[in-house]
C-alpha positions as CSV (number, residue, x, y, z in Angstrom):
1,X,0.0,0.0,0.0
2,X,1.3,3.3,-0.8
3,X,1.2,6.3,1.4
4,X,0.5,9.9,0.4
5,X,3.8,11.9,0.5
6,X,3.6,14.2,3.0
7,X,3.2,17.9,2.3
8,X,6.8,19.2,2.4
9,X,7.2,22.3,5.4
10,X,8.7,25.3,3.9
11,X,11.5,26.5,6.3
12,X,10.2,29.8,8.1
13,X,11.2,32.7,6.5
14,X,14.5,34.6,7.8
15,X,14.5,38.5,8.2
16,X,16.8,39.8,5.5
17,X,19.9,41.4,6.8
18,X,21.9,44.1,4.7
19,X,25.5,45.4,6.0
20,X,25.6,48.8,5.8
21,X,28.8,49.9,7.2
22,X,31.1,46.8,7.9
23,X,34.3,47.7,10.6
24,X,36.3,48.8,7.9
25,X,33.6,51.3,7.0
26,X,33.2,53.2,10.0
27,X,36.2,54.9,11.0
28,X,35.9,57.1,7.6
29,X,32.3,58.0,8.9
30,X,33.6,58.6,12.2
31,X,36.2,61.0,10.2
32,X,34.0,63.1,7.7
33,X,31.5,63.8,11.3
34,X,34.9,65.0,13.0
35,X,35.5,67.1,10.1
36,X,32.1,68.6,9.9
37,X,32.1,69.2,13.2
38,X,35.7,71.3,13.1
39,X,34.6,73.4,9.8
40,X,30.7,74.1,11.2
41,X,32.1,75.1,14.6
42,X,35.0,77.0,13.4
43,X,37.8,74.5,15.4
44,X,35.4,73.0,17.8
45,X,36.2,76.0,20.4
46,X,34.0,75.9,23.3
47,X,32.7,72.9,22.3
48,X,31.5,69.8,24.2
49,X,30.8,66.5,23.3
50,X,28.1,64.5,25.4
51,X,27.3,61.1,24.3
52,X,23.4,59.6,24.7
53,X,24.4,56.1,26.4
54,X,24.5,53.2,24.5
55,X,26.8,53.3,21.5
56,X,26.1,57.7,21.6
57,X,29.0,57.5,24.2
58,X,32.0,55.4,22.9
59,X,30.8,57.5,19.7
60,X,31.8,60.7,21.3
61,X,35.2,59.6,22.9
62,X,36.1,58.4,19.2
63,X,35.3,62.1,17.7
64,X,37.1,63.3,20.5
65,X,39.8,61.1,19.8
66,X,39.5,62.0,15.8
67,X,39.3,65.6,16.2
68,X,42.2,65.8,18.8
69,X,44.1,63.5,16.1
70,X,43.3,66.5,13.4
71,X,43.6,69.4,15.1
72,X,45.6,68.8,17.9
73,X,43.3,70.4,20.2
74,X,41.2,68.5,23.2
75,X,37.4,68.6,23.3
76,X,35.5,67.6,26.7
77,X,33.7,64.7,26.1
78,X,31.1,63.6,29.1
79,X,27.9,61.2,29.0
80,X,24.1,62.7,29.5
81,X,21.9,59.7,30.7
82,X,18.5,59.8,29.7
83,X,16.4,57.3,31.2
84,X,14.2,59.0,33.4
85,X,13.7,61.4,30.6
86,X,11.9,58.8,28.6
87,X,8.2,59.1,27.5
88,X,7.9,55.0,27.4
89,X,8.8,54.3,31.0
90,X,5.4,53.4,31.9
91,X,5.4,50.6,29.1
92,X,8.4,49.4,29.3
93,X,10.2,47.1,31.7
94,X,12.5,49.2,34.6
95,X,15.4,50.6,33.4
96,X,18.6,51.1,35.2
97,X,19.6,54.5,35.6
98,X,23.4,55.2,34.1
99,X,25.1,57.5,35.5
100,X,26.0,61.3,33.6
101,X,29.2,62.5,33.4
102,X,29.6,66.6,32.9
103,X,33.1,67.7,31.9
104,X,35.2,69.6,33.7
105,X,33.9,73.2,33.3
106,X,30.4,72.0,32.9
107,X,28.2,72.9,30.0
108,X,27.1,76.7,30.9
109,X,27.4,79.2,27.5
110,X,29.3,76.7,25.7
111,X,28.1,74.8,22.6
112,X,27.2,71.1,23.6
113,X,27.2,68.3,20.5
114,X,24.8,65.4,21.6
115,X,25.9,62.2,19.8
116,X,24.4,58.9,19.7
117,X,24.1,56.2,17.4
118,X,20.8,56.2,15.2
119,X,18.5,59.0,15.3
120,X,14.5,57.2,14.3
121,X,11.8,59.1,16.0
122,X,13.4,62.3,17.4
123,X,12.0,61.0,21.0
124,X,15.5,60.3,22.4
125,X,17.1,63.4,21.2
126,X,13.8,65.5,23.1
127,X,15.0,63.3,26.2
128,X,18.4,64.0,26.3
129,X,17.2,67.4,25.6
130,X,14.9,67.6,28.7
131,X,17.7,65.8,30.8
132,X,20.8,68.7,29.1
133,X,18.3,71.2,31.0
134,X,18.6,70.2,34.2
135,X,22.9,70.2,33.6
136,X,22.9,73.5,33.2
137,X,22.7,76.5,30.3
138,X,24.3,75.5,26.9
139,X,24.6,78.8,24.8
140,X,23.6,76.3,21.7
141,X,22.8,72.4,21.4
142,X,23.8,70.3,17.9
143,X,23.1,66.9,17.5
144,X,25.6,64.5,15.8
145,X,24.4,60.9,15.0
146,X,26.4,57.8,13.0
147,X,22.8,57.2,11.0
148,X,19.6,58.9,10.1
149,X,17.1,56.2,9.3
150,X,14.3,58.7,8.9
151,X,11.1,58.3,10.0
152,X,10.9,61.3,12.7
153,X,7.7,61.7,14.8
154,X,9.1,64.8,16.3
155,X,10.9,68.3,14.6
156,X,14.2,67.2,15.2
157,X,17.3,66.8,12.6
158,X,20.8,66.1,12.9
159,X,23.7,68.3,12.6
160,X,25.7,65.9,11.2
161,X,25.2,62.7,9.9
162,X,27.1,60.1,9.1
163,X,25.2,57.8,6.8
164,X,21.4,58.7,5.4
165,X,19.7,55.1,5.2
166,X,16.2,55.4,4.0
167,X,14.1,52.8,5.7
168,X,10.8,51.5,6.1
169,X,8.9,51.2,9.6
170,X,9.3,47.6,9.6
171,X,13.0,47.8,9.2
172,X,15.7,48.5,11.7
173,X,18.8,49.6,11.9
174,X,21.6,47.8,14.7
175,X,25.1,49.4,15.3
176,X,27.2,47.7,17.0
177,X,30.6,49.1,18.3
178,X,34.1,47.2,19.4
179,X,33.9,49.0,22.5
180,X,30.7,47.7,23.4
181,X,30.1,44.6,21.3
182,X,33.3,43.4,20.2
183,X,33.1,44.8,16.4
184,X,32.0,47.8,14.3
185,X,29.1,47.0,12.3
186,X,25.7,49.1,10.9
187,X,23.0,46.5,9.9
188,X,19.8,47.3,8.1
189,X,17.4,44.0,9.5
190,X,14.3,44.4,6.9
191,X,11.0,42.5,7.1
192,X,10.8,38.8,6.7
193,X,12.2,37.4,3.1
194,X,9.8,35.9,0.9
């Protein structure tokens, strides 16, 4: 007697992954912000870097690092915390609160950079702006991120970018960082491949 052949199971589909800017990638990003940065803020004088904890802060200490390396001149770099700044904390689970570091000399009448990795929605950005009010008086605030995936629900832009990457809501964007996660990477994760 034969048996029916059973229906073969397609394997489930796999989200499709794109590299956007492998390890070898990034420090040239890293450079061209550094060099925006000097040229828009005439040398970076009076300037202060705070990075927006995750990947914001390691990003900070390498512009530092880059325009230092350039210039030959050092820019305070310090980390601005944002998490009880955040509009989702009553949906989301309990998060630890990091700690902010303020440079020496603080932030009064000088011009503060905020950097982080991705800028999406705007929402952090208005945190860490809500949060950069309670440091003290900056006599300007720019924003530097390493990508601008679009997609913002609030008027915010970035100062300097690093990489545009058009994207649609169902996509997101993962940086990874050798400091943090053991390699430099930008990934684009789309929706699930056909």
């Amino acid at each position: 007697m034969a048996y029916p052949s059973a229906a073969r199971s397609s394997p489930p589909p796999q989200p499709s992954v794109k590299v956007i800017l492998a390890s070898v990638d990034l420090p040239r990003v890293v450079d061209r912000i550094a060099h925006q940065i000097l040229e828009k803020t005439q040398g970076a004088t009076d300037t202060v870097l705070l990075g927006i904890p995750t990947r914001g802060a390691p990003l900070a200490r390498r512009l530092a690092a880059r325009i230092s390396a350039f210039e030959g001149i050092s820019v305070p770099v310090g980390v601005l915390d944002i998490t009880l700044y955040r509009d989702d904390l009553r949906r989301h689970a309990t998060r630890a609160v990091g700690p902010t570091e303020v440079p020496a000399g603080g932030i009064d009448g000088r011009r503060v950079i905020l950097v982080d990795d991705v800028l999406f929605s705007g929402r952090t950005v208005r945190a860490a702006l809500d949060a950069l009010g309670d440091l003290g008086r900056p006599a300007s605030v720019q924003l530097a991120v390493l990508v601008d995936r679009g997609h913002r629900q609030l008027p915010i832009r970035a100062d300097y970018v690093g990489k545009n990457i058009p994207t649609a809501l169902a996509e997101s964007v993962k940086v990874t960082l050798a400091e943090i996660d053991g390699t430099d990477e930008v990934r684009l994760y789309g929706e699930e491949a056909r």
